[in-house]
N, CA and C atoms as an extended XYZ file, in Angstrom:
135
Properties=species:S:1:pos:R:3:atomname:S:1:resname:S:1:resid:I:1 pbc="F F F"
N         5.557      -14.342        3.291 N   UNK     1
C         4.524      -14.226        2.253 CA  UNK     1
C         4.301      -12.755        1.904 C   UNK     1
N         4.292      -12.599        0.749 N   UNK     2
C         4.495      -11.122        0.249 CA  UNK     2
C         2.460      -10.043        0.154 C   UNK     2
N         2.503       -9.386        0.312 N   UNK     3
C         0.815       -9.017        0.546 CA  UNK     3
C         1.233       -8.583       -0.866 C   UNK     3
N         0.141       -9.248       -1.683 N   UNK     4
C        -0.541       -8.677       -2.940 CA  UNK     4
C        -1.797       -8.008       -3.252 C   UNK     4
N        -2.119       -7.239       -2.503 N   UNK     5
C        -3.523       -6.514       -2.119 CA  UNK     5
C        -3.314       -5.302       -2.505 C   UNK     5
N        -4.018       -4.875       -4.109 N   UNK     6
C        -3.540       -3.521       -4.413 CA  UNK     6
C        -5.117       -2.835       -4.066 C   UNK     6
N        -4.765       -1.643       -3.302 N   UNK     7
C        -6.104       -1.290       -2.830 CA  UNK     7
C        -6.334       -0.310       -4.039 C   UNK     7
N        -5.638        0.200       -4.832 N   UNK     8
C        -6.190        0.989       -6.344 CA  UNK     8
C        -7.140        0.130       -6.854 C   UNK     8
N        -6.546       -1.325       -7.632 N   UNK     9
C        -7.803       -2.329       -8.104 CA  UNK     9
C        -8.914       -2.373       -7.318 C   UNK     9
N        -8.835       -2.325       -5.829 N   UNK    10
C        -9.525       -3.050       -5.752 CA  UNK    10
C       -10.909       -1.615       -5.655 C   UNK    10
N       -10.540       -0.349       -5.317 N   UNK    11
C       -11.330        0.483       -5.339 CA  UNK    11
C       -11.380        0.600       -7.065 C   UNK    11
N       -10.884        0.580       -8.215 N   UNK    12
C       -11.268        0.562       -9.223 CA  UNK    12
C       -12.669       -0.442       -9.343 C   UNK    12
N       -12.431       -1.700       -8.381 N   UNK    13
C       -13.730       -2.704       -9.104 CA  UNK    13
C       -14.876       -2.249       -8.062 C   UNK    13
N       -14.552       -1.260       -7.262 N   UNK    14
C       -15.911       -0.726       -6.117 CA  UNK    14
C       -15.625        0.588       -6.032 C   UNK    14
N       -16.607        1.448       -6.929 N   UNK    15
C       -16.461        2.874       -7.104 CA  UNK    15
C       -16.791        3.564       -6.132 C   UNK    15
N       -18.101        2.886       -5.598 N   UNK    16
C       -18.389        3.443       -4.311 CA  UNK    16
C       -17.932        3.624       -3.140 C   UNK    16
N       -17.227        2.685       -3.048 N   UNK    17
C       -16.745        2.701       -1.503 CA  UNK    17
C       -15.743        3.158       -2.077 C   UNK    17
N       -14.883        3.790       -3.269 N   UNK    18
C       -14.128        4.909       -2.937 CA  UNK    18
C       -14.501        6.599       -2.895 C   UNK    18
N       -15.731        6.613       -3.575 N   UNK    19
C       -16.623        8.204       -3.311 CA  UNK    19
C       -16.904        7.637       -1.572 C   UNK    19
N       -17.117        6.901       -1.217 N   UNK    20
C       -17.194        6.725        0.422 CA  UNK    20
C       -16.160        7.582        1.252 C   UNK    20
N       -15.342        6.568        0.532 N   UNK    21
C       -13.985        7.288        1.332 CA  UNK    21
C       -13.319        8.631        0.990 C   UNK    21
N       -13.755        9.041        0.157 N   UNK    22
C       -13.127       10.440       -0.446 CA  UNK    22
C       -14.477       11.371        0.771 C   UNK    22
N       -15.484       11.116       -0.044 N   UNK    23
C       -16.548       11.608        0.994 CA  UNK    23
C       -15.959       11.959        2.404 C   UNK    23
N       -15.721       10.835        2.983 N   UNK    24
C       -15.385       11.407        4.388 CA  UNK    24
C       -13.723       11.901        4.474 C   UNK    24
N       -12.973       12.170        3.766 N   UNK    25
C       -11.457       12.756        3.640 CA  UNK    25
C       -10.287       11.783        4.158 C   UNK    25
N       -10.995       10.557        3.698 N   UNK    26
C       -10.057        9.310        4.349 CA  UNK    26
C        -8.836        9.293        2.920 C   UNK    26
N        -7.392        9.424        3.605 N   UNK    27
C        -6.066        9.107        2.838 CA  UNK    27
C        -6.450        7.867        2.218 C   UNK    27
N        -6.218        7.201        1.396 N   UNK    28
C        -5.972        6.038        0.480 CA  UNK    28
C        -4.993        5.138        0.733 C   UNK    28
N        -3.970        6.076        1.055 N   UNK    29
C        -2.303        5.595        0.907 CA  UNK    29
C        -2.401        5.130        2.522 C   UNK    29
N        -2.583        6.388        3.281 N   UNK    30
C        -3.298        5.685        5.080 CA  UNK    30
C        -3.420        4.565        5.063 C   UNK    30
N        -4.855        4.476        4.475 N   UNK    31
C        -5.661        3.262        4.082 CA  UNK    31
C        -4.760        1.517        4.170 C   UNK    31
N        -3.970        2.237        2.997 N   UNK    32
C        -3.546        0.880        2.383 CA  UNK    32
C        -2.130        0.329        3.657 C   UNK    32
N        -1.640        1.815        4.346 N   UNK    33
C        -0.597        1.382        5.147 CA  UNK    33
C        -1.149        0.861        6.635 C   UNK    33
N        -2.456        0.919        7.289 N   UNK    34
C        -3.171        0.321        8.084 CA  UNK    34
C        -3.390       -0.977        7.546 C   UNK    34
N        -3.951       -0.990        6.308 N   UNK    35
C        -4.035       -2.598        5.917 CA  UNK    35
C        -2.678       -3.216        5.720 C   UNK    35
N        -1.422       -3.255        5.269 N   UNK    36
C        -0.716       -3.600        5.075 CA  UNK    36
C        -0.070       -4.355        6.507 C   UNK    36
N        -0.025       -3.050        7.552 N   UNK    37
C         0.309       -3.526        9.116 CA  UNK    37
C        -0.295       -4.322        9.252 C   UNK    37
N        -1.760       -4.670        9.653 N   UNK    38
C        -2.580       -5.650        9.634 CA  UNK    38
C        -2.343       -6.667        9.066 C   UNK    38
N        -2.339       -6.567        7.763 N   UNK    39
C        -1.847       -7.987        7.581 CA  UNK    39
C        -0.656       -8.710        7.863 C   UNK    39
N         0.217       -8.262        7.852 N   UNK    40
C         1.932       -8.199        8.768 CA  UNK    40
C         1.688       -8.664       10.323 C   UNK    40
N         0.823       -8.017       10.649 N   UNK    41
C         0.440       -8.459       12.210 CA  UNK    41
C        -0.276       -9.919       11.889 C   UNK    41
N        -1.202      -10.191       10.795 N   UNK    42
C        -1.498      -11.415       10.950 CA  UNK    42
C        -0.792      -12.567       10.797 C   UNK    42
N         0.210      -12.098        9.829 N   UNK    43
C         0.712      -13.283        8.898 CA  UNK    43
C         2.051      -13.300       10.089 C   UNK    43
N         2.505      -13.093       10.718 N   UNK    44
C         3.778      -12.768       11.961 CA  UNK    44
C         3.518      -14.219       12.912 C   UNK    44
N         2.236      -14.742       12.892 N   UNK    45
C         2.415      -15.765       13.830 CA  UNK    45
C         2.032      -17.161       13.136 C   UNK    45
């Protein structure tokens, strides 16, 4: 199953929680490659 989770949209439809994350100097791209593992780790069993 392919992850369709674009974390650009989805911080486009929640502005805040991306001034959140800029705020504290959190990567994006990080971001999205922690979520991506994660979900890989879920979808694996």
């Amino acid at each position: 199953m392919e992850n369709t989770f674009d974390i650009h949209k989805f911080l486009a439809a929640y502005p805040s929680i991306e001034e959140n994350i800029k705020k504290h100097n959190i990567n994006i791209e990080d971001l999205k490659n922690i979520y991506d593992d994660y979900i890989k780790c879920r979808t694996s069993y």
